[in-house]
C-alpha positions in Angstrom: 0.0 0.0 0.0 1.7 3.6 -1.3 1.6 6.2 1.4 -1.1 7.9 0.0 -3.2 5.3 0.2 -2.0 4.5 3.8 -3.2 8.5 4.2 -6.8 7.9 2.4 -7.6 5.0 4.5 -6.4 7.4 7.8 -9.6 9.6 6.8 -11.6 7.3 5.5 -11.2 4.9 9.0 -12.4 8.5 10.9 -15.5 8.6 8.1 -16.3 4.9 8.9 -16.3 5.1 12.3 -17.8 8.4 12.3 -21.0 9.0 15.3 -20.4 5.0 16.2 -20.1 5.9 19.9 -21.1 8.9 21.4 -19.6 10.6 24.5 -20.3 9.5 27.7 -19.3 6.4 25.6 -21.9 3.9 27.7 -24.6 1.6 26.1 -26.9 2.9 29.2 -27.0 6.5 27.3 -29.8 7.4 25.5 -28.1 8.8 22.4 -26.0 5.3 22.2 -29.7 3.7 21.8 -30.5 4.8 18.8 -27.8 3.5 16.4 -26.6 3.8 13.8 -24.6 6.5 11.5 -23.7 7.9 8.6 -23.4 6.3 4.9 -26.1 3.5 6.5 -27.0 1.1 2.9 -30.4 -0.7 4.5 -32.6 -3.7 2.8 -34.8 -3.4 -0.1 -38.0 -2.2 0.7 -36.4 -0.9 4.7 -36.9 3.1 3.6 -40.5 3.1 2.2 -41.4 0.7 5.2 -39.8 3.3 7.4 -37.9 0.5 9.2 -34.7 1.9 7.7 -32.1 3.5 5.6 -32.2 3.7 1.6 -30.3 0.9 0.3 -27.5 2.4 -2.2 -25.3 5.3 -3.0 -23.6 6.2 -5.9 -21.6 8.7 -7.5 -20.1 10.0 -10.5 -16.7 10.5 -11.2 -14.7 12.8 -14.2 -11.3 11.2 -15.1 -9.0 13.0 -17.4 -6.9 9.7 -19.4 -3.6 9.7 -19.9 -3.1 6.6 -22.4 -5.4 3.6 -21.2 -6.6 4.1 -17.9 -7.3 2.0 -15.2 -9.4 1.9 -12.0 -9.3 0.0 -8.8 -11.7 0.6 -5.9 -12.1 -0.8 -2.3 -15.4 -1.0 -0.5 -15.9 -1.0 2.6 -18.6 -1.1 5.7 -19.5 -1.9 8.7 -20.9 -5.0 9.3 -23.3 -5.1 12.9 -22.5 -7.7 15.4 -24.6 -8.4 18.0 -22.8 -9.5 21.5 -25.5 -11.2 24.0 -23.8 -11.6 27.6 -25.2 -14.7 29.0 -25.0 -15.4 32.7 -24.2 -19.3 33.7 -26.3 -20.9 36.1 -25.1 -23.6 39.1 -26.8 -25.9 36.3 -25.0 -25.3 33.8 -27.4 -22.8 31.7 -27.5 -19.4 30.1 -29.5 -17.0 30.8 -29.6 -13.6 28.8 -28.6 -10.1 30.6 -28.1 -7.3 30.2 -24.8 -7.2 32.1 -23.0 -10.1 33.4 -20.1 -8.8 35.9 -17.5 -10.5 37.3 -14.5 -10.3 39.1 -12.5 -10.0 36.0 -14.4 -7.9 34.3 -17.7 -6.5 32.8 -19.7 -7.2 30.0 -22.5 -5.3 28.6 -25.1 -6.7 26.2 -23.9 -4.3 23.0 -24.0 -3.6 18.8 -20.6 -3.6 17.8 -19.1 -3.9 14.7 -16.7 -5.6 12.5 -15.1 -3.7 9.2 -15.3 -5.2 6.1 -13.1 -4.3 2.8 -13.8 -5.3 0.0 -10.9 -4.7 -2.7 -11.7 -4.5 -6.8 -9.0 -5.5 -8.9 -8.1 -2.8 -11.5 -10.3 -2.5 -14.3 -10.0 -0.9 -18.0 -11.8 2.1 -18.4 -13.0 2.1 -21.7 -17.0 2.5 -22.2 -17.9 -1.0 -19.9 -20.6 -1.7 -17.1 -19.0 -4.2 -14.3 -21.3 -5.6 -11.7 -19.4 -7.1 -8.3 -21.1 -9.3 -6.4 -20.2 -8.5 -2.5 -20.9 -10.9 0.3 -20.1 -11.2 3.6 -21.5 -15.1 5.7 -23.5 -14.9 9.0 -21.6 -16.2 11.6 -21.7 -17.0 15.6 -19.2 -16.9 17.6 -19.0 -17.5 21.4 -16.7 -16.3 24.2 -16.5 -18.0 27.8 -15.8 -15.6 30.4 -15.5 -15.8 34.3 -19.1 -16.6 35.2 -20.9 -16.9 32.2 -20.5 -16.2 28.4 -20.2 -13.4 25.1 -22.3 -14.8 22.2 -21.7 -12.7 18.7 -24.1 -13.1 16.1 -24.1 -11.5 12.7 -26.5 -11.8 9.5 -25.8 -12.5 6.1 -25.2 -9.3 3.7 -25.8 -9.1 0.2 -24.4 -6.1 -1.9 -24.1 -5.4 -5.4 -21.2 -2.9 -6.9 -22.1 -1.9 -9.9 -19.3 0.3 -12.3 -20.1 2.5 -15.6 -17.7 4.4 -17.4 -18.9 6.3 -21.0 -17.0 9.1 -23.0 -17.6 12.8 -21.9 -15.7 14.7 -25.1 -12.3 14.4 -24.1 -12.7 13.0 -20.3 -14.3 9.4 -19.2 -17.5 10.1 -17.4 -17.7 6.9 -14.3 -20.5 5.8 -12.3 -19.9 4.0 -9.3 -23.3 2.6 -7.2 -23.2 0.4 -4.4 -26.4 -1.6 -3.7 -27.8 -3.5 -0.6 -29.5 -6.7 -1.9 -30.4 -8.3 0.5 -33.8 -9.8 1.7 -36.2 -7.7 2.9 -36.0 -7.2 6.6 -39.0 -7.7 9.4 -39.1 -4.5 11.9 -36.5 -2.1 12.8 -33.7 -4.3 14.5 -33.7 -6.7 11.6 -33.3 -3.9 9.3 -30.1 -2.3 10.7 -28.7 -5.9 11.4 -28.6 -6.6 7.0 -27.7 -2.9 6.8 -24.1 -1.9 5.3 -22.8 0.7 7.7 -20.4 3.5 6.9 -20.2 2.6 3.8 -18.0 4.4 1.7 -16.1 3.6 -1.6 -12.3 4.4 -2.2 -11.1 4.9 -5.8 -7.8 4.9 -7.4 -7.0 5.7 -11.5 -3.9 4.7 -12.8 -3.0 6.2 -16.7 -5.1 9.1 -15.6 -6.2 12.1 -13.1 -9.6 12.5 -11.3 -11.3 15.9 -11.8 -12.0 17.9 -8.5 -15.6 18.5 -8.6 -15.4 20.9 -5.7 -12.7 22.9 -7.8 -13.0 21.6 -11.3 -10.6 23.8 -13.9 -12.7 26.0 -16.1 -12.9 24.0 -19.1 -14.3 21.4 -17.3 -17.0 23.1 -15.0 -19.8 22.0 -17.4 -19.0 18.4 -16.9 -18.6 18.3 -13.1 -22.1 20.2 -13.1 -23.5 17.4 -14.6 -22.0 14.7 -12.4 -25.2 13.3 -9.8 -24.7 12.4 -6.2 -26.6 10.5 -4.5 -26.2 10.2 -0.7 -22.3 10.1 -0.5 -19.8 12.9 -1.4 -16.4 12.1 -3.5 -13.4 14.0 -3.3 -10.4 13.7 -4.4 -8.1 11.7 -1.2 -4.4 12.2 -1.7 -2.2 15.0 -0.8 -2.7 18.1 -2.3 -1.9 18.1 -5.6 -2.9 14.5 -6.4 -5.3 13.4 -8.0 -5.1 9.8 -8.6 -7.4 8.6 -5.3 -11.1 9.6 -4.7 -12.7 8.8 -1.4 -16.4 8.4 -1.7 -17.6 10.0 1.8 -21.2 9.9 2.6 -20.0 12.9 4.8 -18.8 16.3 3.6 -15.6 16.6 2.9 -13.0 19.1 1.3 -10.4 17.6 -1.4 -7.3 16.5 0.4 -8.5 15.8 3.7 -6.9 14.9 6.3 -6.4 13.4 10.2 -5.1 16.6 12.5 -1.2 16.4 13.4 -2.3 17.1 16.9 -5.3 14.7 17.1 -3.8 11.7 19.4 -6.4 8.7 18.1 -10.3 8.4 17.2 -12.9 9.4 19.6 -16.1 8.5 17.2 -18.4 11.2 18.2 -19.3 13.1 15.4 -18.3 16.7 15.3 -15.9 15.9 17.6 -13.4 18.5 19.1 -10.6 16.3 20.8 -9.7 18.9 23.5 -13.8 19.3 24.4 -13.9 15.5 24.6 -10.7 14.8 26.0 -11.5 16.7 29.1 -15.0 15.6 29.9 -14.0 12.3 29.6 -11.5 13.0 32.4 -13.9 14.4 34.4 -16.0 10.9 34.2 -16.0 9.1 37.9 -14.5 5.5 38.0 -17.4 3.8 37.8 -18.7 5.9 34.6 -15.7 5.0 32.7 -15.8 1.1 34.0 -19.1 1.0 32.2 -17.4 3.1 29.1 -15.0 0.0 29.1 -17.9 -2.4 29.6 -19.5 -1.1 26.0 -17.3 -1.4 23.6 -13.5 -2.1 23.3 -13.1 1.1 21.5 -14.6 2.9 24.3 -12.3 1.3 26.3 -9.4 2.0 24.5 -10.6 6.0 24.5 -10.9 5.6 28.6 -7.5 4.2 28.8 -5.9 6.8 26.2 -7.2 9.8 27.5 -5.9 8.2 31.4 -2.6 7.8 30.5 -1.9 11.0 28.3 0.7 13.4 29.5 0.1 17.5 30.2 2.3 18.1 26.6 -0.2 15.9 24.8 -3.1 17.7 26.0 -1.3 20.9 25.5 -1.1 19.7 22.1 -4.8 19.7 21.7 -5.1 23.4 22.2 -3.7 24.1 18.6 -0.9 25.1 16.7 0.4 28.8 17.3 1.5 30.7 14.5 3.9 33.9 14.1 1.5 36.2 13.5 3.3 39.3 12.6 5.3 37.1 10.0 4.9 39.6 6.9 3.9 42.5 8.7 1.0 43.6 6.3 -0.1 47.5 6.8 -3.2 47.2 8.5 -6.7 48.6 7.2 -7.1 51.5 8.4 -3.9 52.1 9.6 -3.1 52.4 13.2 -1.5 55.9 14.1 2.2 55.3 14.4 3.5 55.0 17.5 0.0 52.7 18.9 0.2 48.6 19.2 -2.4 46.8 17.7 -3.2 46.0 21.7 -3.6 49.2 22.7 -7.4 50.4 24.0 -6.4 53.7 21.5 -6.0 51.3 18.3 -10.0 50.5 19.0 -10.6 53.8 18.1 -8.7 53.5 15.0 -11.1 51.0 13.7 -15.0 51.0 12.8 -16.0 47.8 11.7 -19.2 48.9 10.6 -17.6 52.2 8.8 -14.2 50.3 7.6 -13.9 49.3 4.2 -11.8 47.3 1.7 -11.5 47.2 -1.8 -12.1 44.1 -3.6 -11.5 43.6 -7.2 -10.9 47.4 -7.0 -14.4 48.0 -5.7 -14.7 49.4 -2.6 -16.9 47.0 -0.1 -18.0 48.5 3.7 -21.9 48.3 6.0 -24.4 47.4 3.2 -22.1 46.2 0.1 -24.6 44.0 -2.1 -22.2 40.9 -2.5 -22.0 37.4 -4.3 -20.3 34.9 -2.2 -18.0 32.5 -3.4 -16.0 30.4 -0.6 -13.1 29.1 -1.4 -10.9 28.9 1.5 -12.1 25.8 2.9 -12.8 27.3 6.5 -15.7 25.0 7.1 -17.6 22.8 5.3 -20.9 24.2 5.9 -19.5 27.5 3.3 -20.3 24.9 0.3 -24.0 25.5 1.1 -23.7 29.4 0.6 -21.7 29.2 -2.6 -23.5 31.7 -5.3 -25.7 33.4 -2.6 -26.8 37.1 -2.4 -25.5 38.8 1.3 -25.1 42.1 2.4 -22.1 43.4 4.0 -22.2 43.7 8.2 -18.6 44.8 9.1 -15.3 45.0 7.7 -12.6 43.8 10.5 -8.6 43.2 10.6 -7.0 40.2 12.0 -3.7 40.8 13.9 -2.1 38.8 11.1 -3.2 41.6 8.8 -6.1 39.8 7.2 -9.3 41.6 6.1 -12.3 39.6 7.2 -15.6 40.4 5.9 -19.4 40.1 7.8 -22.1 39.2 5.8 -25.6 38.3 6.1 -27.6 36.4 3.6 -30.3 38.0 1.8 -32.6 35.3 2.2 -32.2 34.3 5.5 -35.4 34.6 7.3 -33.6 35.4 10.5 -31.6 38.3 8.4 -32.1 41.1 11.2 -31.8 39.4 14.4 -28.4 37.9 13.0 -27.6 41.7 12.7 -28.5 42.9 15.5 -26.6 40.4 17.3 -24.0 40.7 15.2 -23.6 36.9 14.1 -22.1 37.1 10.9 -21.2 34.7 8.1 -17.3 35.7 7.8 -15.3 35.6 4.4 -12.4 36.6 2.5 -11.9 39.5 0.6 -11.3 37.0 -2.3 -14.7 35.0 -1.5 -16.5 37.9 -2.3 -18.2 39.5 -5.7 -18.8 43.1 -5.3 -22.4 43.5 -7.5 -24.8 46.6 -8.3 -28.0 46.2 -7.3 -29.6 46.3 -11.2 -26.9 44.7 -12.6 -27.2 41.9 -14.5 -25.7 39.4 -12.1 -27.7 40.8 -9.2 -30.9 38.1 -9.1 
């Protein structure tokens, strides 16, 4: 395996493991009841019977060919296992619980989940259709432990990858669809047990480059605008500036992701932030976090990480500080000479809702009609306001010399009260199409 594909399956481990426990990490929890999370591929029939999830996803991939290209892809979900503690009687007999404790240890009756990866050989892209049968075999297995016993169960999964590939003028247009087969399930717990969970697809081109459709190049954009999504999110997966993996995420991604320098292992609750986590989990009693290890392995391994790690580790966690005067950039407006950027007389240097800043040579301040266009990747949620019409709020100055600009959306119904309060949408100068109201892109 090359190093970047040692980096997609880094990210794509974190997508498939994504919301699988939630803190306080116990099975007593309410919000660990109700299972399970993202990319979730249920039985045919499961969504209409409102028992479960849709059963497939797909996407559509541009490839640019250099000679005869080829593509490989890996597959891979969560398959549920159920673990049953059974207490032993004097007699010799089990009897279900829902936590058999010991002197060794506890058990709790629990979901878990074993990962499954299924790898595709490459294939030639040339105008084809390849349908994959995937399955993985039902099993039981059964663990004796001091005073009684584990009993894992799993169900049979059925799943169908199906590949397309056609000419787009000069680039190969690929579909990729994966498809839950399966029988049709009866009730709710059924349902989730044939499901495919996490699913997500990783691709890889050889004799040719994917096409970022978050970024596509100009002479492209009409062909990534036609590419259609369903229920899953590719980008593209190796370091920036490849482009010869794609991870198909049913979670939103940027292009290039990937795991934080300073993030010391998984903690599975989605929208996690490690430091947040990190120290409520410390502040969970002893008999909280026996129960944690109780739940799941992976909780346990969480409990005992976050025990043993050290005051630079956790230090670590706060974030990475940056030189922040590295280029000293005038700042706008200037600062009268002589007057620190700290100092209470630099506040009254500086109106953020008088302050401008020119953009594209247009001067933008309070009540700039504007176009957004994201493109510094702050968050993820900025892909949903791409095109939108916002006013400008407030012009402001970072200490690193940065303009940042406040918006509010035209069409948000809470438009004044986010003013009034100040909560702005915040962009670069460079994010930002200065319009006339009239003109012809103002819609």
């Amino acid at each position: 395996m090359t190093a970047d594909w040692n980096r997609a399956h880094a990210v794509a481990d974190a997508v498939l493991y994504e919301g699988y426990l939630l803190y306080p990490y116990r099975a007593t929890s309410r919000k660990n009841q109700a299972r399970w999370q993202f990319g979730v591929l249920g039985p045919p029939g499961a969504a209409a019977a409102g028992i479960g999830e849709d059963d497939s996803l797909s996407a559509q991939l541009l490839v640019e060919p250099a000679g005869r290209p080829t593509l490989s892809l890996a597959v891979r979900f969560l398959q549920l296992q159920r673990r049953q503690a059974e207490k032993a009687s004097p007699s010799g007999e089990f009897t279900p619980v829902d936590e058999l404790a010991t002197a060794g240890g506890s058990w709790m009756t629990w979901d878990e989940a074993v990962t499954r990866d299924v790898p595709v050989d490459p294939v030639p892209l040339e105008t084809m259709t390849l349908r994959l049968a995937i399955h993985t075999g039902s099993g039981c297995d059964i663990e004796t432990v001091d005073g009684g016993r584990l009993v894992r169960t799993r169900c049979d999964l059925h799943a169908e990858l199906t590949v397309r590939a056609q000419s787009d003028g000069p680039l190969i247009r690929v579909t990729v669809t994966v498809r839950n087969t399966g029988p049709a399930a009866d009730g709710k717990d059924d349902a989730i047990a044939r499901s495919l969970i996490g699913t997500h697809v990783i691709a890889e081109v050889r004799d040719g480059a994917f096409v970022s459709l978050l970024e596509p190049p100009d002479a492209v954009t009409d062909a990534a605008a036609r590419c259609a999504q369903h229920r899953c999110f590719p980008v593209l997966a190796g370091p920036p500036g490849a482009r010869d993996l794609v991870l198909m995420s049913p979670i939103i991604l940027y292009d290039h992701p990937e795991i934080a320098a300073q993030s010391e292992g998984a903690l599975y609750d989605s929208t996690e932030i490690d430091e947040i986590l990190t120290l409520r989990i410390m502040t969970m009693t002893d008999q909280e976090k026996a129960q944690a290890r109780a739940t799941d392995p992976l909780a346990a391994a969480i409990i005992d990480r976050c025990d043993a790690m050290s005051p630079e580790a956790m230090l670590n966690l706060h974030g990475v500080l940056r030189e922040p005067h590295a280029d000293d950039p005038p700042l706008i407006p200037e600062i009268p000479d002589g007057i620190d950027w700290w100092d209470p007389l630099a506040d009254t240097a500086v109106a953020p809702e008088r302050d401008a800043v020119l953009v594209g040579g247009v001067r933008v301040c309070r009540g700039s009609p504007v176009r957004l266009h994201p493109s510094r990747r702050a968050d993820a949620q900025d892909l949903f306001y791409a095109d939108r019409l916002a006013h400008v709020a407030s012009v402001h100055e970072t200490v690193d010399g940065d303009a940042q600009i406040g918006v509010v959306l035209d069409d948000d119904p809470g438009a004044d009260l986010h003013d009034v309060y100040g909560r702005y949408l915040y962009f670069a100068p460079d994010e930002l199409e200065p319009i006339n109201e009239g003109s012809p892109s103002w819609r």
